[in-house]
C-alpha positions in Angstrom: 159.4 60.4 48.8 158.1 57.4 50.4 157.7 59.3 54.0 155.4 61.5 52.2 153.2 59.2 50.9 153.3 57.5 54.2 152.1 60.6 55.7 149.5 61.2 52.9 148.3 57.7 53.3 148.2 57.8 56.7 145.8 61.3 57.2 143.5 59.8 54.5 142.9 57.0 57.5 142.9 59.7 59.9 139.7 61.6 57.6 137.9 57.9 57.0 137.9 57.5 60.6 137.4 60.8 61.9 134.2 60.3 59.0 132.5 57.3 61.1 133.2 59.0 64.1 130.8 61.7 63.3 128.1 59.6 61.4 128.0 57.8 64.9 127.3 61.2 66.0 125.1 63.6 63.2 123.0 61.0 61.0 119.3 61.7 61.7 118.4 58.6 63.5 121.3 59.0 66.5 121.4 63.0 66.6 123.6 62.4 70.2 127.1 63.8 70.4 128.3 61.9 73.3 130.5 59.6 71.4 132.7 62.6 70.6 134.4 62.5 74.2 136.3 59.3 72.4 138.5 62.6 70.9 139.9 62.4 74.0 141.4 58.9 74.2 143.0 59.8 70.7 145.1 62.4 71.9 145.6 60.5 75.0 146.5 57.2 73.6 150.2 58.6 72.1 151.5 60.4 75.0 152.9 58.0 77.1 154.7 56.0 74.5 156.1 59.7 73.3 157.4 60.2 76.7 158.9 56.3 77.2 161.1 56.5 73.9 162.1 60.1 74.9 163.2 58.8 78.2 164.0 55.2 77.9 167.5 54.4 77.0 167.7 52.1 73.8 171.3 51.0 74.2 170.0 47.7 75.8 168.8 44.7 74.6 166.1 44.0 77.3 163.0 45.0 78.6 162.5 48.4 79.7 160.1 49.2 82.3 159.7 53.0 81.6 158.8 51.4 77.9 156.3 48.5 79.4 154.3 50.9 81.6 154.0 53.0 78.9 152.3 50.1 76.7 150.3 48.9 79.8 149.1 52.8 80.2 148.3 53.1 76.1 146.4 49.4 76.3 144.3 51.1 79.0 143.2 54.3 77.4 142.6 51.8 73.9 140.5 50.1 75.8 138.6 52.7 77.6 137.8 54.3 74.0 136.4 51.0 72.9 134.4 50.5 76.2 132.5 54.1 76.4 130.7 54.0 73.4 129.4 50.2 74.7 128.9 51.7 78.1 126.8 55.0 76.3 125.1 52.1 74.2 123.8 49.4 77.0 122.4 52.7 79.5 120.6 53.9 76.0 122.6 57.2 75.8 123.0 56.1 72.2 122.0 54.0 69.6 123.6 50.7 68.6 124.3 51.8 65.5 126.0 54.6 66.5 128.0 52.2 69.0 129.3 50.6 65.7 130.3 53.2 63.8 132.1 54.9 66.8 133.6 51.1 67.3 135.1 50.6 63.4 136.0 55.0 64.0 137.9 54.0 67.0 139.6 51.0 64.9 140.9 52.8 62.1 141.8 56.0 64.2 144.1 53.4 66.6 145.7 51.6 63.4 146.1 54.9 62.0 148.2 55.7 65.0 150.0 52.6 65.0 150.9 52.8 61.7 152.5 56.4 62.4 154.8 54.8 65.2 155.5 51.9 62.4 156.4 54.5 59.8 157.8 57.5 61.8 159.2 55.5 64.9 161.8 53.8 63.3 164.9 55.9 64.5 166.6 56.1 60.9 167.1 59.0 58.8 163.5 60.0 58.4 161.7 59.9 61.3 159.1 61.5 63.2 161.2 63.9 65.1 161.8 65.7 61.5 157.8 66.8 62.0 
């Protein structure tokens, strides 16, 4: 019972961030939809740490390089989905204000996905692999 209110609480973070992403985008006052393209950074951002734990080995203790160019990969498509909206922002593509609320969309989408690795990646009996 406690994965499923994990997963519950987990897509209500998904809808509150997925909410500022498009106020950023359709309130009257910014009317652009460029800040959408950050959709693509969260679908990007889990794939590489999906392949490094279905590759790596986790018999030893150490550091695994499959597993640390994974992070360094994920760090860089975080940070690239934090940087287009400033970049959209500072050419005046956008509005500031819709810079922010892309910026605390991109923030709770990126914990929301953490928190699915923290919940789901465990390894134990209930894990992500059961969905």
């Amino acid at each position: 019972m406690a994965g499923v209110k994990a997963l519950v609480g987990l897509s209500f973070s998904g809808a509150i961030g997925l909410t500022f992403l498009l106020l950023g985008c359709a309130l009257d006052q910014y009317g652009k939809y460029w800040p959408l393209f950050v959709l693509i950074f969260y679908v990007l951002s889990p794939i590489p740490t999906f392949i490094a734990r279905r590759l790596s080995d986790d018999t030893d203790a150490a550091s695994n390089a499959c597993r640390e160019l994974a992070y360094f990969f994920t760090t860089g498509i975080v940070v690239s989905s934090f940087g287009l909206p400033v970049v959209l922002a500072r050419k005046a593509i956008i509005e500031w204000g819709a810079c922010g609320l892309v910026m605390a969309g991109n923030t709770v989408i990126f914990l929301t996905i953490l928190g699915f690795f923290v919940v789901f990646g465990g390894g134990d009996d209930f894990s992500w692999e059961q969905w």
